[in-house]
DRENNU-570324 format. One record per residue: x, y, z of N, C-alpha, C in turn; residue in three letters. Coordinates in Angstrom, 1 decimal. Layout:
! DRENNU-570324
(lovex (X, Y, Z), (X, Y, Z), (X, Y, Z), 'ALA') ...
***
This chain:
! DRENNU-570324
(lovex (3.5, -33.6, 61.4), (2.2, -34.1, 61.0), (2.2, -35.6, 61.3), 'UNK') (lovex (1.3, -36.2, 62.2), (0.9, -37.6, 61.7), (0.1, -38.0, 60.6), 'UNK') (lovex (0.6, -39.8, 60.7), (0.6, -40.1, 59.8), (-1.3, -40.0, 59.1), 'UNK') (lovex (-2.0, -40.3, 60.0), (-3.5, -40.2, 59.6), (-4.0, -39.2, 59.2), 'UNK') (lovex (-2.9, -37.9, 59.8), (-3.4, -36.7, 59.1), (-3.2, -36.3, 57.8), 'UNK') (lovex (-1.8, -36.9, 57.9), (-1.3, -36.9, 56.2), (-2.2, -37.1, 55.5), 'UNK') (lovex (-2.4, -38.6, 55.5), (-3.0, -39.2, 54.5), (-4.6, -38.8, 54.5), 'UNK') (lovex (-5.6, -38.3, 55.7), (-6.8, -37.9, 55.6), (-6.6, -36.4, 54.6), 'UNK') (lovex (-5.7, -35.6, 54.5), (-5.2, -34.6, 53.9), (-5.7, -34.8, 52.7), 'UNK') (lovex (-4.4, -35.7, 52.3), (-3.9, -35.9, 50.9), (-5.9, -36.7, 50.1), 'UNK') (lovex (-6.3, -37.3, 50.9), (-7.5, -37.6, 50.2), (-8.4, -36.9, 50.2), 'UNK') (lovex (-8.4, -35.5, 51.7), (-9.6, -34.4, 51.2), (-9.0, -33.7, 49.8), 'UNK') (lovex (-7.6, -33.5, 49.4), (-6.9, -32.7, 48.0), (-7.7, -33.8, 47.1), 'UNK') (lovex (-7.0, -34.9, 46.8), (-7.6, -35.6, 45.7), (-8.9, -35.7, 46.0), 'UNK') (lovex (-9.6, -35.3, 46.4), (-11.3, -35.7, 46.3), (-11.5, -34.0, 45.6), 'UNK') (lovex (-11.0, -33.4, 46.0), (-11.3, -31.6, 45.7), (-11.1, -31.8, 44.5), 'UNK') (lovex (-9.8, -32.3, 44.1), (-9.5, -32.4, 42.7), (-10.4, -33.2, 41.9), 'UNK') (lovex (-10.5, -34.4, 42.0), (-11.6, -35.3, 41.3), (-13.0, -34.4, 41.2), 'UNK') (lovex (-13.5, -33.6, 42.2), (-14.4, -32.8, 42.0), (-14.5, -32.1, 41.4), 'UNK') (lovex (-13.6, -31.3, 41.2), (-13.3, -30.0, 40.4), (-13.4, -30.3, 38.6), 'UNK') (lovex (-12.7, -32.1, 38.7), (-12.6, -32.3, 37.3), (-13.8, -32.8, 36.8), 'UNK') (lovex (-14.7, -33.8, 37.8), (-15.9, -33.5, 37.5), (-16.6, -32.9, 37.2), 'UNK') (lovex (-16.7, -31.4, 37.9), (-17.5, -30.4, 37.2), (-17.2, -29.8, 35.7), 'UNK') (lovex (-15.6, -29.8, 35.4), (-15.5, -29.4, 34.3), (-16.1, -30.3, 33.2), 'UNK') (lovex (-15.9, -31.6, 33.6), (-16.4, -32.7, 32.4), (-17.7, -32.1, 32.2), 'UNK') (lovex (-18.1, -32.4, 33.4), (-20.0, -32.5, 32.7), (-20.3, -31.1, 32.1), 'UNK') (lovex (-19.5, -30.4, 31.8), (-19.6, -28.7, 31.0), (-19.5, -29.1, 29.9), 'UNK') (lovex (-18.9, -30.1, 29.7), (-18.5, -30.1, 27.9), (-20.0, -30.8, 27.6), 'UNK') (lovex (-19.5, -30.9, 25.9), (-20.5, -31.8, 25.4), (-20.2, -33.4, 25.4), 'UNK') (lovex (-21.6, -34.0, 25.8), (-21.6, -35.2, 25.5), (-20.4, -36.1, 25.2), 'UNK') (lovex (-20.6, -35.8, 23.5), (-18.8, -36.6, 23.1), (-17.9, -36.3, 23.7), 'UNK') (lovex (-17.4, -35.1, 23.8), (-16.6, -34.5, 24.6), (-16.7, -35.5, 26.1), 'UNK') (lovex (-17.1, -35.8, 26.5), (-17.2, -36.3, 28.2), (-16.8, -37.5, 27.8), 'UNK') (lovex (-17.2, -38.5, 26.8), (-16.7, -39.7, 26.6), (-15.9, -39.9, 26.0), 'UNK') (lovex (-15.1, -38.9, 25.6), (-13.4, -38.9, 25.3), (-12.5, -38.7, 26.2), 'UNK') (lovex (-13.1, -38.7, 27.5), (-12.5, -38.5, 28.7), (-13.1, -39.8, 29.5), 'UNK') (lovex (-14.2, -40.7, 28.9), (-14.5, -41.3, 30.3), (-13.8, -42.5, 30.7), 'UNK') (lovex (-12.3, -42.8, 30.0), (-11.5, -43.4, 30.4), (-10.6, -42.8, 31.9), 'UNK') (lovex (-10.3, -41.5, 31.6), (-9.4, -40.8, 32.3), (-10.4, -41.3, 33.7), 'UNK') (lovex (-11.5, -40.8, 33.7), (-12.5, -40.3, 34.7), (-12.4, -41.2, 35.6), 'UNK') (lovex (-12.8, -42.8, 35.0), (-12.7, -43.8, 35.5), (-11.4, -44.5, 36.4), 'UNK') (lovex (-10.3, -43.8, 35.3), (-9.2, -44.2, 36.4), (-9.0, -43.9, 37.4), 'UNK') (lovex (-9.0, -42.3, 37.2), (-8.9, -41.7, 38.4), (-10.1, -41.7, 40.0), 'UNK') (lovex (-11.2, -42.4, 39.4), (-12.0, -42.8, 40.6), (-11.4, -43.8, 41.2), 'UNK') (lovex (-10.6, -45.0, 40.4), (-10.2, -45.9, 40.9), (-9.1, -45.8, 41.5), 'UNK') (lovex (-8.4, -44.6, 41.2), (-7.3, -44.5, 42.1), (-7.4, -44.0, 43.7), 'UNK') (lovex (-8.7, -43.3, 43.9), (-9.5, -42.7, 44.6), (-10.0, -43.7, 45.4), 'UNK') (lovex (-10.4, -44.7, 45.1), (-11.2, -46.0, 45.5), (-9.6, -46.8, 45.8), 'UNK') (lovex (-8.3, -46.9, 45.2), (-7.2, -47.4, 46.2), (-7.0, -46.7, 47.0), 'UNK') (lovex (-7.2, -45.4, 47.0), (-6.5, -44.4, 48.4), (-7.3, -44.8, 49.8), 'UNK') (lovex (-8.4, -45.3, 49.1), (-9.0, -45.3, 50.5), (-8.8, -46.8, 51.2), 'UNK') (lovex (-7.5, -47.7, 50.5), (-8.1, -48.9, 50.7), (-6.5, -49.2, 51.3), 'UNK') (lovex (-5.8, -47.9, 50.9), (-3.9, -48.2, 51.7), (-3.9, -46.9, 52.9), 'UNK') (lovex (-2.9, -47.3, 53.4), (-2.1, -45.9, 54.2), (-1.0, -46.1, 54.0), 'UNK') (lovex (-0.5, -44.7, 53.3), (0.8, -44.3, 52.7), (1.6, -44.0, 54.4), 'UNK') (lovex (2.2, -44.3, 54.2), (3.4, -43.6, 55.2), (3.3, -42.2, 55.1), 'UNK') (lovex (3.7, -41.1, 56.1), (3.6, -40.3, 56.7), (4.6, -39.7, 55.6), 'UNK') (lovex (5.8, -39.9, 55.1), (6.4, -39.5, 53.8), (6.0, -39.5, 53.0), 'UNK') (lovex (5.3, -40.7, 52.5), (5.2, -40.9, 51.0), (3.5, -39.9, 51.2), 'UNK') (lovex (2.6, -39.7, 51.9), (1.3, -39.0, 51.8), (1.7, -37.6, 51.9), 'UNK') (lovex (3.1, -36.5, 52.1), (3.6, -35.8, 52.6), (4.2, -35.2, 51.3), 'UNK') (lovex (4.8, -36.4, 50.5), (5.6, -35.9, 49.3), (4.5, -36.2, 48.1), 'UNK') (lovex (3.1, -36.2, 48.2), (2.2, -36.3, 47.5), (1.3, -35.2, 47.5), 'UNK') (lovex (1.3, -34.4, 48.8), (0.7, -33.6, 49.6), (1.2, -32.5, 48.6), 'UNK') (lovex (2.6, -32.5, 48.6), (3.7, -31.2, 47.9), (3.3, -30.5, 46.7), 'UNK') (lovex (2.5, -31.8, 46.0), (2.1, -31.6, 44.2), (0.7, -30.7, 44.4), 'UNK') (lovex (0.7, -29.8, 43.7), (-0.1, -29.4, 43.4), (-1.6, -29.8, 42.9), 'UNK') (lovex (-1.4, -31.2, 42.1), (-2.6, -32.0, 41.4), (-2.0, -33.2, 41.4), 'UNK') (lovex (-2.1, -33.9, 43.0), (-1.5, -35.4, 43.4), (-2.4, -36.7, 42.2), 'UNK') (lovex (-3.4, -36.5, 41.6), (-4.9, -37.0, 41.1), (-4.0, -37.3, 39.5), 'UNK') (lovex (-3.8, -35.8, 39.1), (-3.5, -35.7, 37.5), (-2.1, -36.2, 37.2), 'UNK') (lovex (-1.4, -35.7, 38.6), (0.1, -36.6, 38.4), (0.4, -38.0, 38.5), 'UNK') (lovex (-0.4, -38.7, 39.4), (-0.4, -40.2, 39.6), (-1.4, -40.7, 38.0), 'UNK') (lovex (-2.5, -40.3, 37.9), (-2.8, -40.6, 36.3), (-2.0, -40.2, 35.4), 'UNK') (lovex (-0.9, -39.2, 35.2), (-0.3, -39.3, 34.2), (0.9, -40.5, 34.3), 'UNK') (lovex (1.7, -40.9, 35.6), (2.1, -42.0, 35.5), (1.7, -43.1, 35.4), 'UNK') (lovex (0.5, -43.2, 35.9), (-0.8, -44.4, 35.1), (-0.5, -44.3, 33.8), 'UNK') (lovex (-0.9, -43.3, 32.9), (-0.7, -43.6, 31.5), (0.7, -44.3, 30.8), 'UNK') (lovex (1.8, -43.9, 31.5), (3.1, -44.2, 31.3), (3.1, -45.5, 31.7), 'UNK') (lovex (2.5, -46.3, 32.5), (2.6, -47.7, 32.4), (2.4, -48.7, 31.8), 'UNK') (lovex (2.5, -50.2, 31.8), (2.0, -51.0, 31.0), (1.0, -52.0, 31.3), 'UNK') (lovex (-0.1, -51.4, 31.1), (-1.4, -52.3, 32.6), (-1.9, -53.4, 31.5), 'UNK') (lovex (-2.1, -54.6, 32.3), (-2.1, -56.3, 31.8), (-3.4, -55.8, 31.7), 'UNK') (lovex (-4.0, -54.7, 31.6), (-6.3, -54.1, 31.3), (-6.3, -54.8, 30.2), 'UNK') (lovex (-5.4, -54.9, 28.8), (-6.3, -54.9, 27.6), (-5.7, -56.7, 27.6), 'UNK') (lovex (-4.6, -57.1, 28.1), (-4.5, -58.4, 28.4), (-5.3, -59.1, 28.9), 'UNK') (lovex (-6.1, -58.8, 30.3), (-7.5, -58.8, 30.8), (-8.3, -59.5, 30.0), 'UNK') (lovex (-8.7, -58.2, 29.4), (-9.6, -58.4, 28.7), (-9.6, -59.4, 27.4), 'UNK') (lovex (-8.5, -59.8, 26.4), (-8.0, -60.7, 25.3), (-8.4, -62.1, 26.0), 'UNK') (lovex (-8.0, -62.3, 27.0), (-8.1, -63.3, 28.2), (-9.5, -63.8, 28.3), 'UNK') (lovex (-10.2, -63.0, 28.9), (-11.8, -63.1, 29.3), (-12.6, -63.2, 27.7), 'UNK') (lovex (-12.2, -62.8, 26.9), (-13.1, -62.8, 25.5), (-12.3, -64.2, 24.9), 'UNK') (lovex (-11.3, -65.0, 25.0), (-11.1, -66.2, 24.7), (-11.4, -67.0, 25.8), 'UNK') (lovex (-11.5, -66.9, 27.0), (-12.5, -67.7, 27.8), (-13.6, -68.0, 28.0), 'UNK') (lovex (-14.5, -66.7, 27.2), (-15.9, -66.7, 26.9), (-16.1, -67.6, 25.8), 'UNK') (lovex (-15.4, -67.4, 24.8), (-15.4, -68.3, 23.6), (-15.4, -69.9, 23.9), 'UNK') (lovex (-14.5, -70.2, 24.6), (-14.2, -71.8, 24.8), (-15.3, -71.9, 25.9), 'UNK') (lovex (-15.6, -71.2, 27.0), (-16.7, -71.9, 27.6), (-18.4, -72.3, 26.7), 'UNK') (lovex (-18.3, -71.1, 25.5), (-19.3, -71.6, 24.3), (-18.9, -72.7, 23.6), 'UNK') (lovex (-18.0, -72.8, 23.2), (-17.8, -73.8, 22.3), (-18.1, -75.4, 23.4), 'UNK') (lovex (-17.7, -75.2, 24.3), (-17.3, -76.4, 25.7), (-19.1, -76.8, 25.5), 'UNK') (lovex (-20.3, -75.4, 25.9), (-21.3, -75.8, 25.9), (-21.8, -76.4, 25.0), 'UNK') (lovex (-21.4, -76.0, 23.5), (-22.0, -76.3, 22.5), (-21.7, -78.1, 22.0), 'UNK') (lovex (-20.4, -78.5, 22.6), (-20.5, -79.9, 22.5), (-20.9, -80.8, 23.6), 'UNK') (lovex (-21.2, -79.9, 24.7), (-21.6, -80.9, 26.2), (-23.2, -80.5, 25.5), 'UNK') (lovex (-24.2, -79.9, 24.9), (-25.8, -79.9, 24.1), (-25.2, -80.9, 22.6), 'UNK') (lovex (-24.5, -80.9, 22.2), (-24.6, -82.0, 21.0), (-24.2, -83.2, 21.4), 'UNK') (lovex (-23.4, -83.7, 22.4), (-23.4, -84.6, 22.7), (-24.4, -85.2, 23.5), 'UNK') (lovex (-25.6, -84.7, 24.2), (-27.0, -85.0, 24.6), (-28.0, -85.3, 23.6), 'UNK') (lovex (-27.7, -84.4, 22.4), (-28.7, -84.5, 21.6), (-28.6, -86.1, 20.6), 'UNK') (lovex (-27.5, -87.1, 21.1), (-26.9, -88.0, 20.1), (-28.0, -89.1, 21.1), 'UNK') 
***
C-alpha cells in the first residue's frame, strides 16, 4: 500500500466513524448530546489534524489495524495533560488586565 493510500484510507474510516457517532448523538436527548459535546468537539479536531499531516505509510497502516482509530486516539486524548484549561486561566487574566489597563488609560483622560 502507498503511502496516500494509507492515509486517504485511514481518513475515509475516521470520517465513517465520526459519522456513525454523529448519528447516534443526535438520537439522544438534548442534555444527553451536551454531555458529549466535549467529546464531539475533540474528535472533529482531531479529524481537522488528519487532514492537515501525512502519517507515514506505517504509522496510517498501524492505525488502519484498530477497529475505531477516532475512539482510540480520543481516548488517549483524555489520558493526556492539555495546557486547554491553562489556555484558558491565561486568556481570562489577560482579559482582566487589558480592562483594568483601559480603565486607567479613561481615568487618566478624564483628570
Amino acid at each position: 500500500m502507498i503511502n496516500k493510500e494509507a492515509n486517504d484510507k485511514l481518513y475515509e474510516k475516521m470520517t465513517a466513524e465520526q459519522d456513525k457517532y454523529r448519528k447516534w448523538l443526535l438520537s439522544l436527548p438534548p442534555q444527553e448530546i451536551l454531555n458529549h459535546a466535549y467529546e464531539y468537539t475533540v474528535r472533529e479536531d482531531v479529524m481537522c489534524s488528519l487532514e492537515d499531516i501525512e502519517l507515514d505509510e506505517r504509522d496510517a497502516v498501524a492505525l488502519l489495524k484498530s477497529p475505531a482509530p477516532l475512539e482510540d486516539i480520543y481516548k488517549d486524548w483524555q489520558k493526556r495533560d492539555p495546557t486547554y484549561m491553562e489556555d484558558i486561566r491565561d486568556t481570562i487574566l489577560d482579559r482582566a488586565r487589558k480592562n483594568i489597563q483601559r480603565e486607567k488609560d479613561r481615568a487618566g483622560r478624564d483628570r
